[in-house]
N, C-alpha and C positions, 0 to 999 in steps of 0.2 A: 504493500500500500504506500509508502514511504518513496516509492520511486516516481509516483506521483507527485506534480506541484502542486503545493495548494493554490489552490482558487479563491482570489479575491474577488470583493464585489467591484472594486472599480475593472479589473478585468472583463469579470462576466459584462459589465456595463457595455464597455469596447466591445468585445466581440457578437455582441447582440446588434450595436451600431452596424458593425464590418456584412453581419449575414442575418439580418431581420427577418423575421421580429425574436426570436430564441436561440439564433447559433446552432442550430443543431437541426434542419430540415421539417418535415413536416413534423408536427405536433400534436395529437389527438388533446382535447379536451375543446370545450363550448366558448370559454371567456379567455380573456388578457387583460390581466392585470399591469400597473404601470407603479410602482413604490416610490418612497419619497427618495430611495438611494439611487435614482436612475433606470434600475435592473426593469425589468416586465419577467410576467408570470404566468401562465397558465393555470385554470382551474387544476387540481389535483385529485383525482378522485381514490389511488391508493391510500392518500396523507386522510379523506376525509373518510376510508374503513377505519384507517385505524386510531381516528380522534374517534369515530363512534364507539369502539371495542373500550376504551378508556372512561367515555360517557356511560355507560353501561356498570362497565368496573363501580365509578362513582353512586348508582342509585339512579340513574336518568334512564326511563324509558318508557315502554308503553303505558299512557294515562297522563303523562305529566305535559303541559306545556308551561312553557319555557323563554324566556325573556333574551334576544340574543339582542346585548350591548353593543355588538362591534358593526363600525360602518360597512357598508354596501359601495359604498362610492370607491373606486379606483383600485383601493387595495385588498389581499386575497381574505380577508377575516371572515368579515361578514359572511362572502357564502359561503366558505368552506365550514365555519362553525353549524351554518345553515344547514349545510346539507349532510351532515354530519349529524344534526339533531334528527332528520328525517330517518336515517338510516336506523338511529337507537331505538325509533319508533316513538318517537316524540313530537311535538304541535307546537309550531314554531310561533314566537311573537318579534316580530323583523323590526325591533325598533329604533336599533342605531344608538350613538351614543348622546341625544339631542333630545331636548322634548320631557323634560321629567314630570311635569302634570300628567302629560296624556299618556306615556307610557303607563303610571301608576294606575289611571282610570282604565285602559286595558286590561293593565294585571288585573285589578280587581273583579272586573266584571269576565273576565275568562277561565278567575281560579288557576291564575300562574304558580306552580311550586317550585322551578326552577329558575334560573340563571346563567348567564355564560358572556363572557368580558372580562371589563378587570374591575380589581379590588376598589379600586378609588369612584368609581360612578356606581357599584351596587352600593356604597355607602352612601353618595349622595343620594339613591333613590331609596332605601332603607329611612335613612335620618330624614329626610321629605314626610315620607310617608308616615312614619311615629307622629310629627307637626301635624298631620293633616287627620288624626287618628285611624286610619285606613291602612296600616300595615296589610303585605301581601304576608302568605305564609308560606313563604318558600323554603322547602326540605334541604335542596342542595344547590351549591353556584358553583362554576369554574370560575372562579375570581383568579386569575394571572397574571401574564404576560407584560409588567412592568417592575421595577425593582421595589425593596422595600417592601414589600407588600407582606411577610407574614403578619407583625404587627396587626395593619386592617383588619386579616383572615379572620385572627385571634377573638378581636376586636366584636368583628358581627358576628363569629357565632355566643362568644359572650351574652353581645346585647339583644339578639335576633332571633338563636338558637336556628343558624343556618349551617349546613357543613359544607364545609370551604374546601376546595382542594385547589391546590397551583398546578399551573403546565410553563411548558416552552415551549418556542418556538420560530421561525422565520418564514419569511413571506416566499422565498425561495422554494420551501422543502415542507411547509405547513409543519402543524403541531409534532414534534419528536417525541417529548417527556411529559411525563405529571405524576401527580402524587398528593401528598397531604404535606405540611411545612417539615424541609426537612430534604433529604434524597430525592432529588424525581428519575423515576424510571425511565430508563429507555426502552421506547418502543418496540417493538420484533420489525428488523429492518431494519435499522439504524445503526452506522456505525461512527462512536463518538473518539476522539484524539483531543490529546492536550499539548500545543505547538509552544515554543519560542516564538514571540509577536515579530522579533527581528528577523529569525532564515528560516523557520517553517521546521526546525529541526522538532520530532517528537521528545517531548520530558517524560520524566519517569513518574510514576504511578503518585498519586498526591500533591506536587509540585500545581501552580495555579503558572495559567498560560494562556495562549487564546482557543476558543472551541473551535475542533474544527468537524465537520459532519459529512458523513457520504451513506445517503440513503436511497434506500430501490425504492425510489417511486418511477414504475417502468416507463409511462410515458414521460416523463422529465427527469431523471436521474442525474442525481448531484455524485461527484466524487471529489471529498476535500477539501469542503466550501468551507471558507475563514468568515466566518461570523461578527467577527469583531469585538466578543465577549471571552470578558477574562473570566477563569472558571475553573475548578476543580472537579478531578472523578474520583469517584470508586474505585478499591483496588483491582476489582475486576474488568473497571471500563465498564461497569451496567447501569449506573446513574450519574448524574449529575451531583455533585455532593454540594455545591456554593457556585453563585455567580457574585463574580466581585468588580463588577464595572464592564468599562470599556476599552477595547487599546487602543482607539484615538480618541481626536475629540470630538467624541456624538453622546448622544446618551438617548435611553429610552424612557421613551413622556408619555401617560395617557395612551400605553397600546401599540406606539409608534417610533421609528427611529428620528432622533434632530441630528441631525447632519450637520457639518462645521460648513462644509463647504456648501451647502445652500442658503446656509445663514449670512455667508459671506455675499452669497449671489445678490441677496437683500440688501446687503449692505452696499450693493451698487450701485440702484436705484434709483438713486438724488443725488445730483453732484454737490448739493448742501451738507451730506453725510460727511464728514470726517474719518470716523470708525466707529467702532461700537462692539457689544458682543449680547448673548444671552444668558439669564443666570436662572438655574435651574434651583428650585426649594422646594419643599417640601413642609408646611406650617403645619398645617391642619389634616394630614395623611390626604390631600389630594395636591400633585404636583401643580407650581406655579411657574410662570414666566413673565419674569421680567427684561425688557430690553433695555443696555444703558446705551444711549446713541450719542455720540459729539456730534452733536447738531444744535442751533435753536431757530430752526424752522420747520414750523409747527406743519407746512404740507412734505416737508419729508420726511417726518415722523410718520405721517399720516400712508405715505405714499411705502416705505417702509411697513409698518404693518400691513398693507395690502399685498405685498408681495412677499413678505411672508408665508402669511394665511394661505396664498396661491402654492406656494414651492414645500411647505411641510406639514401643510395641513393640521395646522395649530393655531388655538388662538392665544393670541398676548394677555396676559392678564393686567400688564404697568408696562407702560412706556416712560423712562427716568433719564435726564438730563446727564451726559458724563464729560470726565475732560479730556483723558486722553488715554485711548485704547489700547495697551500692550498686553499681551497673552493670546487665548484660543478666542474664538470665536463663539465656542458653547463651554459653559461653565457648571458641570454639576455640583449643587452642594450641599443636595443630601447627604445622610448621613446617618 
């Protein structure tokens, strides 16, 4: 396996450019997806057995319907998670991550027991709905795929009595891992390595590195895809034992990767921009973002947020006046 180079996302990017739209000839599956890293993707329909085989593992299936948090728009979540709940034998409620009155009055009125997203919006819709006395009664949630997140887990089944499990996953290769806080399994099919982020050499067993993944998903097969997450295994290589960041500077927000270099794209904009960067926190267990911009014109702030929003599909939550921009461009500070 090792005589293989790994695969980056800016390469796959390239070579999808070079031989459109996936590098690799005809394609079976329905959709194309387009991510915020550049890459495009294909529907996955292996990746969406064996997120269903996992749903199932969890308590989700025939009887239950089901609250699927994650968008529909451009990237692979929404239907893969989608049709991945059909598969468990479950009744999907396609609500995306937007709209929390109306989703709540859905759940309500449908007898939603499930969930599936992340951690940080089942809380905003949980904690709504306590306000509003209308709590749904939901059994079980896949609350995941951002960091930070056992905490929340913890959190709502404490205050909710919901059972929370975490996964992983990429837009590339859909969901790999899940579990309960703690190890996530790897799926049947999956094969996980822990690199040096420098020359792609494999570490030894325990050591944190970057992830790197090669999965039989037959119609789109990955072999050796660099992820960009630093990460620990198992001594067997069967789980994920810790994700500890990122090895450049992106981070994941709300479900989604932020990217340095589309941040930067933003930052091009207005020729009124100076520099600027983005600061990633975490207050109240739902990620925030703040922009600090050497600017003081207020339309290209304006104009800045806009293409933002357009390039990473985030929205700003503070746009804050700065002097002068040295470091990365995205700044996690979590913690």
């Amino acid at each position: 396996m090792t005589r293989v180079a790994v695969l980056g996302k800016p390469a796959l990017a390239a070579a999808q450019h070079a031989a459109p739209p996936l590098a690799m000839g005809d394609v079976a599956g329905n959709c194309l997806f387009l991510s915020t890293g550049g890459t495009m993707e294909p529907d996955l329909p292996a990746a969406e057995r064996r997120l269903a085989a996992f749903m199932r593992g969890c308590g989700l299936g025939a009887g239950d319907v089901v609250i699927n948090g994650f968008s529909y728009h451009l990237t692979p979540a929404g239907l893969l998670f989608h049709n991945a709940l059909l598969l468990a034998g479950c009744r999907v409620l396609p609500c995306g991550p937007q709209n929390t009155d109306a989703t709540l009055e859905l759940a309500r009125r449908s007898g939603a027991s499930g969930f599936v997203g992340i951690a940080g919006h089942l809380r905003i819709l949980l904690t709504r709905a306590a306000e509003l006395g209308e709590a749904p009664r939901l059994r079980v949630a896949l609350a995941g795929g951002e960091p930070f997140g056992a905490p929340l887990r913890a959190e709502l089944t404490a205050r909710f009595g919901v059972a929370c499990f975490d996964y992983y996953g990429t837009a590339d290769v859909g969901v790999v891992a899940g579990g309960s806080d703690g190890a996530l399994a790897l799926f049947d099919g999956v094969i996980a390595e822990i690199v040096d982020p420098a020359n792609g050499c494999r570490l030894p067993a325990g050591e944190a590195g970057q992830l790197v993944l090669s999965v039989d998903n037959p119609d789109y097969p990955m072999l050796r895809l660099a992820t960009g997450d630093l990460a620990t295994l198992s001594n067997d290589g069967r789980s994920i034992r810790a994700l500890l960041g990122r090895v450049d500077a992106s981070a994941r927000v709300r479900g989604l990767l932020l990217h340095e270099g589309a941040v930067r794209e933003a930052l091009a904009v207005h020729p009124a921009i100076a520099g600027g960067w983005i600061e990633v926190t975490r207050p109240d267990g739902r990620d925030r973002l703040t922009a600090f911009l050497v600017t003081d014109s207020e339309a290209a702030s304006a104009a800045f947020a806009a293409r933002f929003a357009a390039l990473c599909r985030l929205t700003l939550d503070a746009i804050l006046p700065a002097g002068v921009a040295a470091g990365p461009a995205v700044r996690d500070c979590r913690g």
